[in-house]
C-alpha positions in Angstrom: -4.0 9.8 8.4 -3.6 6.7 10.3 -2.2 6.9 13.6 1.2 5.6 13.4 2.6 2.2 15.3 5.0 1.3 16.9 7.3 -0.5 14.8 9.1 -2.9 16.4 10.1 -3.6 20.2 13.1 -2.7 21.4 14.6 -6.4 21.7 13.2 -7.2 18.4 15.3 -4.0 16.7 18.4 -4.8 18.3 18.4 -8.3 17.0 17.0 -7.9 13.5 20.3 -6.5 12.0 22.6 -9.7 13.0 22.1 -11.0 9.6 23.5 -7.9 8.0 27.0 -8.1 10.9 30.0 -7.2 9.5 31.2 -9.9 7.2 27.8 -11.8 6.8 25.4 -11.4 3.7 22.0 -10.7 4.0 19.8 -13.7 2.4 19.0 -13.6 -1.0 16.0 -12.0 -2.3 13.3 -14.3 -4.8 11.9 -12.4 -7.1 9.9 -13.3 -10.7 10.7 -9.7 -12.2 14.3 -10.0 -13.6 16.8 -7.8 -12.2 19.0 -5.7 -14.4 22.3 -7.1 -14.1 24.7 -4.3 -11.9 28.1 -3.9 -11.4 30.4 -6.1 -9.3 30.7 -5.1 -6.0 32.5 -7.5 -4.6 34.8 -4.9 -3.0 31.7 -3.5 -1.3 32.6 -2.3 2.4 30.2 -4.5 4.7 28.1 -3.0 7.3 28.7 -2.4 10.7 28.0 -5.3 12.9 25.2 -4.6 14.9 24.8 -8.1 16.9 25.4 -6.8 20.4 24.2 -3.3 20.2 23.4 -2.2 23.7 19.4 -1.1 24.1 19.0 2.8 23.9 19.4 4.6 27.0 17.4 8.2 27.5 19.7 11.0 26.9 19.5 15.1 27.6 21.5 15.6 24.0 19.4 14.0 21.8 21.5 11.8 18.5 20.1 13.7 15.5 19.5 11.5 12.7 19.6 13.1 9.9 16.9 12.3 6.7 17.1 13.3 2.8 13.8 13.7 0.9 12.9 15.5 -2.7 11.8 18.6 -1.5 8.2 18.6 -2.0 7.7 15.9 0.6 10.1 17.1 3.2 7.3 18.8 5.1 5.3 15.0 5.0 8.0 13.2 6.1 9.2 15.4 8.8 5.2 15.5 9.8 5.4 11.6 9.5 8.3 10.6 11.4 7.7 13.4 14.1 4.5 11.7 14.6 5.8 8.1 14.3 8.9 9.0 17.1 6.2 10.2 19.8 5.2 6.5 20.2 8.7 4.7 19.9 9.3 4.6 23.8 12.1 2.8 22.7 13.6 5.2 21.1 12.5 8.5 21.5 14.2 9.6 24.1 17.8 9.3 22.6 17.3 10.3 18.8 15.0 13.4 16.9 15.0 12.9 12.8 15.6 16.3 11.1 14.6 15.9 7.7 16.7 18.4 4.7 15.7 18.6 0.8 17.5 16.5 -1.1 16.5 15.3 -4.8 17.2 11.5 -5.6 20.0 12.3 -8.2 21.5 15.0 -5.6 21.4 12.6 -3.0 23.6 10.1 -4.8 26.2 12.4 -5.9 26.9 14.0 -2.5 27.0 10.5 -0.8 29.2 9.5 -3.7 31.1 11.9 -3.2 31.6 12.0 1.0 29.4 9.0 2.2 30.7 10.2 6.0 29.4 13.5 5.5 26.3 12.5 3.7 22.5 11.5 5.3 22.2 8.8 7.6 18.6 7.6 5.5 18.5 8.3 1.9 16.6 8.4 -1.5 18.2 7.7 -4.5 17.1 6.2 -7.9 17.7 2.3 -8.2 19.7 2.8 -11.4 22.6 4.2 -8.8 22.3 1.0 -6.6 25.3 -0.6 -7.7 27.5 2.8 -7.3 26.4 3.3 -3.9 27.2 -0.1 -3.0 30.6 -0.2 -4.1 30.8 2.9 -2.6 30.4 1.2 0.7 27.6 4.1 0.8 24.6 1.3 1.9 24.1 -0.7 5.0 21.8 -3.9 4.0 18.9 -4.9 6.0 18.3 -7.8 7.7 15.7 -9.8 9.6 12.5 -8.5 9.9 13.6 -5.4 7.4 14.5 -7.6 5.1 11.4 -9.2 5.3 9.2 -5.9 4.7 11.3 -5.1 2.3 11.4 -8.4 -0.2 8.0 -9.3 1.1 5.5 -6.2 1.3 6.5 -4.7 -2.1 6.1 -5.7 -5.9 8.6 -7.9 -7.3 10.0 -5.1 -9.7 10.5 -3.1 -6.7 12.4 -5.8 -5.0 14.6 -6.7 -7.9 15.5 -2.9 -7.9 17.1 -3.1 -4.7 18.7 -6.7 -5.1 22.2 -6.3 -6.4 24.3 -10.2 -6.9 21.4 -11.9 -4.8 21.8 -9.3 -1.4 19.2 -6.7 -0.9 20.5 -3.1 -0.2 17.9 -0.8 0.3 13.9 -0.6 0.7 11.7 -0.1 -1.9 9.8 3.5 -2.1 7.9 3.8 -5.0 6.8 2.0 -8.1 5.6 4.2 -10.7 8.0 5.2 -13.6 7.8 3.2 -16.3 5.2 3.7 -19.7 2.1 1.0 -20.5 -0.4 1.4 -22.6 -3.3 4.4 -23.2 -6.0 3.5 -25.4 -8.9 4.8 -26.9 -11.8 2.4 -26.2 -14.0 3.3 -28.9 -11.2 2.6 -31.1 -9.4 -0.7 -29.7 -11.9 -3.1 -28.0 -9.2 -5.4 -27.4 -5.1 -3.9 -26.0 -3.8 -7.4 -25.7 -1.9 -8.0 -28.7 0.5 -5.3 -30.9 -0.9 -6.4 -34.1 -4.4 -6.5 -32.5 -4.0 -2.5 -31.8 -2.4 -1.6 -34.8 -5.1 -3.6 -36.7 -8.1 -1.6 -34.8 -6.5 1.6 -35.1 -5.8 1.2 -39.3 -10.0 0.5 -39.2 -10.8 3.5 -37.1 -8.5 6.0 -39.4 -6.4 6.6 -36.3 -2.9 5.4 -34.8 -1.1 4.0 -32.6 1.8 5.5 -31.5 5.0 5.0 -29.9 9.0 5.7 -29.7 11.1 3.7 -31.4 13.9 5.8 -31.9 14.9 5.3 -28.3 16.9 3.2 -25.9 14.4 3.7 -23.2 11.4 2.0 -25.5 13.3 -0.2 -27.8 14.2 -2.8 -25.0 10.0 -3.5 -24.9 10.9 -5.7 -27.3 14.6 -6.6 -27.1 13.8 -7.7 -22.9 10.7 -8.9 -23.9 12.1 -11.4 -26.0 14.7 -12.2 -23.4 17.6 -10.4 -25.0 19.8 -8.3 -22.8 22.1 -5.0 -22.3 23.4 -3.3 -19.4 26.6 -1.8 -18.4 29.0 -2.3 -15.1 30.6 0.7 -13.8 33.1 1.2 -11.3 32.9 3.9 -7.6 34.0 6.9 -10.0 31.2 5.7 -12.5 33.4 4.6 -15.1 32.5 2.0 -17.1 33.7 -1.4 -16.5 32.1 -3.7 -18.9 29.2 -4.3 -20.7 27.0 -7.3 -21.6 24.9 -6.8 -25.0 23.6 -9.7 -26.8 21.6 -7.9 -29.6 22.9 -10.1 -32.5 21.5 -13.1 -30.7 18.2 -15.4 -32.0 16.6 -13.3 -29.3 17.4 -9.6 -30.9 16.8 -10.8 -34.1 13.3 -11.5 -33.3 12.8 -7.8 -31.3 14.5 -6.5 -34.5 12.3 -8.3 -36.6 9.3 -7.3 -34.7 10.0 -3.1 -34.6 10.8 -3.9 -38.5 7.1 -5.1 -39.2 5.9 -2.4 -36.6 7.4 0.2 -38.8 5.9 -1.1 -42.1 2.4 0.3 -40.6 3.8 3.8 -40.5 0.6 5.3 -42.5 -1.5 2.5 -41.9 -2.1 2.4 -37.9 1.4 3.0 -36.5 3.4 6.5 -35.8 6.8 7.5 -34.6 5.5 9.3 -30.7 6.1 12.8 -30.9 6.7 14.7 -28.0 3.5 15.5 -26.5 1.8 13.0 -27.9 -0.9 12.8 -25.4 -2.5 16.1 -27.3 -3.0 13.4 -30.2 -6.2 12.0 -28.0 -7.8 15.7 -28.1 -10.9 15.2 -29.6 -10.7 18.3 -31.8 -8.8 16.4 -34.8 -6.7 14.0 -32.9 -5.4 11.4 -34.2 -4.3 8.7 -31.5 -6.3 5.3 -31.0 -3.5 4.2 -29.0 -0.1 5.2 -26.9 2.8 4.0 -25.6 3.5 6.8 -22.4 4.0 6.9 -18.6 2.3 8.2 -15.6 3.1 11.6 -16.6 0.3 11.8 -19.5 -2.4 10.4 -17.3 -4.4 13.9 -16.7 -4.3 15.0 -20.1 -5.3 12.0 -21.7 -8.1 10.6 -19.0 -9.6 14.6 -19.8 -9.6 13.7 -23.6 -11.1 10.7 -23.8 -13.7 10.7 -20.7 -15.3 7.0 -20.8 -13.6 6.2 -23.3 -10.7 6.3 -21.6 -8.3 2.6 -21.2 -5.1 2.1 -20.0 -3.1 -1.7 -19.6 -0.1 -3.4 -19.2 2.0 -3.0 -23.1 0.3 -5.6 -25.3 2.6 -8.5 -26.9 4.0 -9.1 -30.2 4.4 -12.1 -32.4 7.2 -12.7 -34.6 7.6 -16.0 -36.5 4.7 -17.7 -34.9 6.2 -17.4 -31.3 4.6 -14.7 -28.9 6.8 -12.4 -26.5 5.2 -10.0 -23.8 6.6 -6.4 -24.1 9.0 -4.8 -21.5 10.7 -2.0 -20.8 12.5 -0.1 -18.3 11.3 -0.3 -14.3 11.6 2.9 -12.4 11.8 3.1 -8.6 12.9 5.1 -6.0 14.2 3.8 -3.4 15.7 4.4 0.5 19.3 3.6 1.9 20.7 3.5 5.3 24.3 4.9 5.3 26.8 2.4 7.7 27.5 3.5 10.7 30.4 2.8 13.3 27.3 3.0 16.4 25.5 -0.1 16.2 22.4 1.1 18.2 22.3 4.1 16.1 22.7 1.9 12.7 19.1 0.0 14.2 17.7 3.2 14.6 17.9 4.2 11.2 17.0 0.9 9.4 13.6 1.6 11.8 13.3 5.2 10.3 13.8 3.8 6.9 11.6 0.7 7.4 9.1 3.3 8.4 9.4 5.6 5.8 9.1 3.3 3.1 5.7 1.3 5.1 2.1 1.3 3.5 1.3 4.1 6.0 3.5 6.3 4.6 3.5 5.1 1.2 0.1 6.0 0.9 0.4 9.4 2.3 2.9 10.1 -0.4 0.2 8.9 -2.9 -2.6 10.5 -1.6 -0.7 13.7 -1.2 1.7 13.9 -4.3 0.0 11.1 -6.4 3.7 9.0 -5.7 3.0 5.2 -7.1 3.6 2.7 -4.3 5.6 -0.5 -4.4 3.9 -1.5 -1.3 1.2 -4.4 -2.5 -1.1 -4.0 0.0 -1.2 -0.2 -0.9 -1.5 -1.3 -4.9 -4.5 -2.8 -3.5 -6.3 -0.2 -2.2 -9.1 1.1 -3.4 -7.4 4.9 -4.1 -4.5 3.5 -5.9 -6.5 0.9 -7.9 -9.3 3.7 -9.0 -5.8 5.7 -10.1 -6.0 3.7 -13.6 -2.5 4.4 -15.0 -0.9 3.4 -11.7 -3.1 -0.3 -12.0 -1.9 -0.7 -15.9 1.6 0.2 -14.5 1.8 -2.3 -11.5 0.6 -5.0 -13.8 3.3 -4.5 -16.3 6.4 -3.7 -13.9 6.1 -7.5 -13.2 7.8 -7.7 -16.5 10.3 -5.0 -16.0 13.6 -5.3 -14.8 15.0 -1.8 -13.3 16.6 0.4 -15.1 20.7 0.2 -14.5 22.9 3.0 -15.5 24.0 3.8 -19.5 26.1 6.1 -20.8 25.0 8.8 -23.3 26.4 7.4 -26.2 24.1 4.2 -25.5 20.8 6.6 -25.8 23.0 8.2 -29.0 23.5 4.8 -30.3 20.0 3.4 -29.5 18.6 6.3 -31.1 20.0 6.4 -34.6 19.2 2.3 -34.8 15.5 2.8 -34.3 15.6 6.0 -36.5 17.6 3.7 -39.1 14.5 1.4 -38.9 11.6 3.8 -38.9 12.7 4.8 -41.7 12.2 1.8 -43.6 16.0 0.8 -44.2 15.4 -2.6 -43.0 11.8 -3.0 -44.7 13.0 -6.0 -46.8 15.9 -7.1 -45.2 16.7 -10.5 -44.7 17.3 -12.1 -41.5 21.6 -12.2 -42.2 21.1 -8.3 -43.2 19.3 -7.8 -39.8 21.8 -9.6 -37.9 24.3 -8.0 -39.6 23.0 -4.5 -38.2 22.7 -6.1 -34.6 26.5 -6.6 -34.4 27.0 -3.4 -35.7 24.9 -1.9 -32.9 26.0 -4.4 -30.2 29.8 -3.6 -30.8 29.2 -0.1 -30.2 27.4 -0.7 -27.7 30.0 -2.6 -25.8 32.5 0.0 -26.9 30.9 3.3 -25.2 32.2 4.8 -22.4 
């Protein structure tokens, strides 16, 4: 472990939150990953204004800032920030950081529900940005924060915490999401859909992957460009929803899991659960998969040096090539408002900290947590970690996961079951559209 920095001077920290003042917005992140599209927020409650926040003076009763964290790196982070404290001069003599188990999903419902009561830094899951913000639950960074934040992480990452053009939060982790596993003595080449299908039908084996899903049907409806996603107000109740399924765009994904399902039999199969056992050498039956991080053990054990994972392959429908997407998922960290301004510095510090290289890589070299940090991407750990390197590469493709309802997955589900069943096989392209509408209106209609 690296001995930690100092972060910032003290005259440097009490400026670099001006941007984020009460009333101002933060600058706009860039980003080339498209950003699911969240709710409006325009009701947001804006941060406190922190331009003339007086420099920390030393203190007998120390400020307490309090930190939530999953629970099985509490003990790191409490190790991390104690250690990273001891050489903020600055700082140390006015605030300690206790650190309390929290999960992500925890997290956001107790700050949803009593955002005074809740932590003062926070994880949470980036599909419950737009809640906490409208919850006035999130203090935007600004300055230099902003700047680690939109600058030293992945663009997936940094369109996870970018909600209507402001960024909200800091980027944690990168590293939920599926790509592709392959069989190399099977498919010599993962780049195209057709490709792997093709090899797999030659080798007697399969590819396989979930169609009869919401979570892996938008590989191809985003990768074509389509889109869907759902606006909910503070009491996360839907507000709206934008679908365009029965546009040129999901006709061609349509058209595309159509073909893909004509191969059942012939070098294509539904995923079943635990479908990593299908690489077992003893009689399996995978030449390819479509899975996540979570399969990487079991699968890398399989296949030895044969083992290959990349970024999803693309798909060709009427002569015109689309690059598979899918869901981003990231964790991410929030600084709760406060009324103090020299406290609300103090906490966009701990949080800058906390989601740095430094401790981003002892995450990952302790719990095997994907970082969002590119410089920590490129390190040679991370980059020998294969799934995590296939999984970087295609989150630049990914927009973040929002928030859905269950009957979307309900919905989502029966569609792609409709069509691995062969309903559509010779369907025309009015017949197709037809079933788009169907699925778009209902869509738009759930709750």
């Amino acid at each position: 472990m690296k001995t930690a920095k100092k972060t910032l001077p003290i005259m440097l920290a009490l400026s670099v939150l001006a941007l984020a003042g009460c009333g101002n917005s933060a600058p706009a992140a860039t980003t080339t990953a498209a950003a699911a599209k969240p709710a409006d927020t325009t009701a947001a409650a804006a941060p406190a204004d922190t331009t003339a926040a007086p420099a920390p003076a030393a203190s007998a009763d120390k400020q307490t800032i309090t930190v939530w964290a999953p629970d099985e790196v509490v003990e790191l982070t409490q190790t991390n920030l104690d250690s990273w404290l001891a050489g903020q001069a600055d700082w140390n003599g006015k605030y300690s950081i206790t650190v309390s188990a929290m999960g992500e999903g925890d997290a956001t419902t107790q700050m949803l529900t009593d955002v005074e009561a809740g932590a003062d830094v926070f994880g949470f899951a980036q599909d419950q940005l737009a809640r906490l913000v409208a919850a006035g639950a999130l203090s935007k960074p600004g300055g230099v924060f902003l700047q680690h934040a939109t600058e030293n992480n992945d663009a997936g990452a940094v369109g996870a915490v970018t909600l209507n053009g402001d960024v909200y939060a800091y980027p944690e982790t990168s590293d939920n999401g599926y790509f592709l596993y392959y069989d190399k003595s099977v498919v010599t080449d993962p780049s195209t859909l057709e490709g792997i299908i093709s090899q797999c039908a030659a080798a007697g084996k399969n590819f396989y992957m979930d169609i009869q899903s919401g979570w892996y049907d938008v590989a191809f409806f985003f990768g074509t460009g389509a889109e869907c996603y759902y606006n909910y107000d503070t009491e996360g109740l839907v507000t709206g929803c934008v679908c365009d399924y029965s546009s040129e765009k999901g006709l061609a994904a349509m058209k595309a899991m159509v073909e893909m399902a004509k191969s059942k039999g012939k070098g294509y199969e539904q995923s079943p659960d635990g479908a990593a056992a299908l690489f077992n050498p003893e009689g399996g039956t995978a030449g390819a998969l479509v899975s996540g991080t979570w399969d990487y053990a079991t699968v890398k054990d399989y296949l030895g040096d044969n083992f290959g994972a990349a970024k999803m392959p693309t798909f060709t429908v009427d002569g015109k090539s689309y690059q598979m997407s899918g869901f981003g998922g990231f964790k991410l960290v929030g600084v709760k408002p406060q009324t103090d301004s020299d406290k609300l510095t103090f906490c966009h510090l701990v949080a800058d900290y906390i989601t740095s290289e430094e401790m981003q890589m002892a995450r990952f070299e302790a719990k095997g947590w994907g970082p969002s940090n590119l410089n920590a991407q490129k390190s040679d750990a991370v980059q020998a970690n294969e799934a995590l390197a296939a999984l970087a590469e295609q989150l630049a493709f990914c927009p973040g996961q929002g928030q859905y309802p269950q009957a979307y997955w309900d919905l989502t589900t029966a569609f792609g079951t409709d069509i691995n069943s062969g309903k559509y096989a010779d369907a025309d392209d009015a017949t197709l559209t037809a079933a788009l509408k169907d699925l778009e209106d209902s869509i738009k209609a759930a709750k």
